[in-house]
matplotlib code that plots the C-alpha trace (Angstrom):
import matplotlib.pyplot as plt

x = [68.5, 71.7, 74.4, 77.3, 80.2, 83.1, 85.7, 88.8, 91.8, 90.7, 87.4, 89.2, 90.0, 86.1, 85.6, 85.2, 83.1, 80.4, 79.8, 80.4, 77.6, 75.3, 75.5, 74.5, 71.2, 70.9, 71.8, 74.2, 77.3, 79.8, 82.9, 84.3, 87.1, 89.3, 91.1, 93.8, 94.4, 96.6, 96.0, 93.4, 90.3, 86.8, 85.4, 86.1, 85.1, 81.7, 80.8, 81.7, 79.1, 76.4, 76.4, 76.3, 73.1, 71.5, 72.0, 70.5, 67.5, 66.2, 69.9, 71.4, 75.1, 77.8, 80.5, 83.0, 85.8, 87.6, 84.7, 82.1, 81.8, 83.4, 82.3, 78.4, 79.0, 80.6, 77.9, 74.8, 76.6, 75.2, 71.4, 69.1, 70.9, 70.4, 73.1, 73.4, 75.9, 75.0, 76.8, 74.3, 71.2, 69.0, 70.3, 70.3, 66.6, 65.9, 67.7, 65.7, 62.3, 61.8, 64.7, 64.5, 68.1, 69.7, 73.7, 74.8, 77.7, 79.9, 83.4, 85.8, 87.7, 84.0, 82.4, 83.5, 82.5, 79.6, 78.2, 79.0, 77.3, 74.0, 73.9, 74.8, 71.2, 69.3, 69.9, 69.2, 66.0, 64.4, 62.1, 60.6, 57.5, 56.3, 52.9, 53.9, 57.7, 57.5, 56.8, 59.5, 61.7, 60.7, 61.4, 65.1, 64.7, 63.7, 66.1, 63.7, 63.5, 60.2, 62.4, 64.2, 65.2, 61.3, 60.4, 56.4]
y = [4.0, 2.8, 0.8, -1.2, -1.7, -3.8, -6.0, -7.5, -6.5, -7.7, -5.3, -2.4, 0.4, 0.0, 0.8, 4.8, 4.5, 2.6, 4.7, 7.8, 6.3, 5.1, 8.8, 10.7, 8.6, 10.5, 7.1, 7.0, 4.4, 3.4, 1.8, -1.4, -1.8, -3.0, 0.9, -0.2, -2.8, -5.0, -8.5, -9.5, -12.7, -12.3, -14.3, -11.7, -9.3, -10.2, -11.3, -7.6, -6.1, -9.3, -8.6, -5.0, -5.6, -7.9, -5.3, -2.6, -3.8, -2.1, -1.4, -3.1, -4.0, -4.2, -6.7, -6.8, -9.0, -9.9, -12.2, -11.5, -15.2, -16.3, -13.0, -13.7, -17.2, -16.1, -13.6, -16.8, -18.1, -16.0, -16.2, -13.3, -12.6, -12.8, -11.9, -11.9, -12.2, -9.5, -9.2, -6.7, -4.3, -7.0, -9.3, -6.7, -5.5, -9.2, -9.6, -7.2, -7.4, -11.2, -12.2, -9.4, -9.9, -7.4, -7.6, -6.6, -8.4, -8.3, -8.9, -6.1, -8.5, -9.6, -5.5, -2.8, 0.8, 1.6, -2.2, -1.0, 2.3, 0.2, -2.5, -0.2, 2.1, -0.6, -2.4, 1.3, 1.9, -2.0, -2.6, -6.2, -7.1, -9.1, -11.1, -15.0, -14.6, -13.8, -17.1, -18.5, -15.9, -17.2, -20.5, -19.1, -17.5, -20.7, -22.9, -25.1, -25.8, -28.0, -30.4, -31.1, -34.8, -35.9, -34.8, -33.9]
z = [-28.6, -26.9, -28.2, -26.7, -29.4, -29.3, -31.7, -31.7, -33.4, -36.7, -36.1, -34.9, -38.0, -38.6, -35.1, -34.7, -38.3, -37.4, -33.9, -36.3, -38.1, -35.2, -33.8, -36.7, -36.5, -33.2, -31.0, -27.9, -28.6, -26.0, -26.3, -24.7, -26.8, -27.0, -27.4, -29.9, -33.0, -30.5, -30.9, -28.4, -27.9, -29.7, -27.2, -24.3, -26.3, -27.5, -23.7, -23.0, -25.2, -24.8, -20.8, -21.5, -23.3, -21.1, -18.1, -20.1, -21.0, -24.9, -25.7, -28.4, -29.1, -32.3, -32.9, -35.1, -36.0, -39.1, -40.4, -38.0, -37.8, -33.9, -32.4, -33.5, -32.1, -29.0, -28.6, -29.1, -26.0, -23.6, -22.7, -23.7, -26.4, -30.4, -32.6, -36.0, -38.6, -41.6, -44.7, -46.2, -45.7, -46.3, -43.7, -41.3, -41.7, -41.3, -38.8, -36.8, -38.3, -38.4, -35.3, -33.0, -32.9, -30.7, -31.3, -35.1, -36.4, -39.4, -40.5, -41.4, -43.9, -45.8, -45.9, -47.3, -46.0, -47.7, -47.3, -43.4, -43.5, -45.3, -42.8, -39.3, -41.0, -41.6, -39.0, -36.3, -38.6, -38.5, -35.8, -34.9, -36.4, -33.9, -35.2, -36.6, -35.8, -31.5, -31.1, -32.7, -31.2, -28.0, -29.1, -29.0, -26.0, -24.2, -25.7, -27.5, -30.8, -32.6, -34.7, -31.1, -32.2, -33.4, -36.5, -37.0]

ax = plt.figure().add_subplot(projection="3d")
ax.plot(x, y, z, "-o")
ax.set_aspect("equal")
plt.show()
């Protein structure tokens, strides 16, 4: 598989550690910074990686920032793409199994490394399960929601 990876400043000394990890589970990683812990804009950042996975379609990408928190939301902004904020293995396989999410993300203030290492593996090694949760991942996809304002 292919991933995208990029964080902000408050991501950064985590960066070459988590592409350390992705690589010795055989998967290509590139870089799109930013290429040192100067103070730079999530938002940029996480629109970086998120076009860089729509364009490569069955890639994946991996944000970090300090909490994970406004790079996963800056991420949700742009179509196509389903990001999700993990703070452990658990969340991560879910993230993939039931979501199909296809952006990572976690904060380098809230996880330590070996919390990193569990959730970067689990989520490389998750794969969607399709069956009762495609539908509602299309649900996301199209922008539509069953509780849109009526309630059943």
């Amino acid at each position: 598989m292919k991933f995208y990876i990029a964080t902000d400043h408050a991501g950064f000394a985590v960066k070459d550690y988590v592409k350390s990890i992705v690589e010795s589970l055989g998967h290509e990683i590139i870089d799109l910074g930013p290429n040192d812990s100067s103070r730079v804009d999530y938002p940029d950042f996480a629109k970086r990686c998120a076009d860089a996975v729509i364009r490569d379609s069955g890639s994946f990408g991996i944000l970090i920032c300090g909490t994970g928190i406004g790079i996963s939301i800056s991420a949700n902004k742009i179509k196509g793409i389903r990001a999700a904020l993990c703070h452990n293995e658990y969340t991560a396989s879910m993230s993939r199994a039931h979501n199909d999410a296809n952006i990572l993300c976690f904060g380098e203030r809230v996880v330590g490394k070996g919390v990193i290492e569990s959730i970067v593996k689990a989520f490389c090694n998750t794969q969607f399960e399709g069956g009762r949760h495609k539908g509602r991942v299309e649900k996301i996809e199209d922008n539509f929601c069953s509780f849109g304002g009526e309630f059943d």
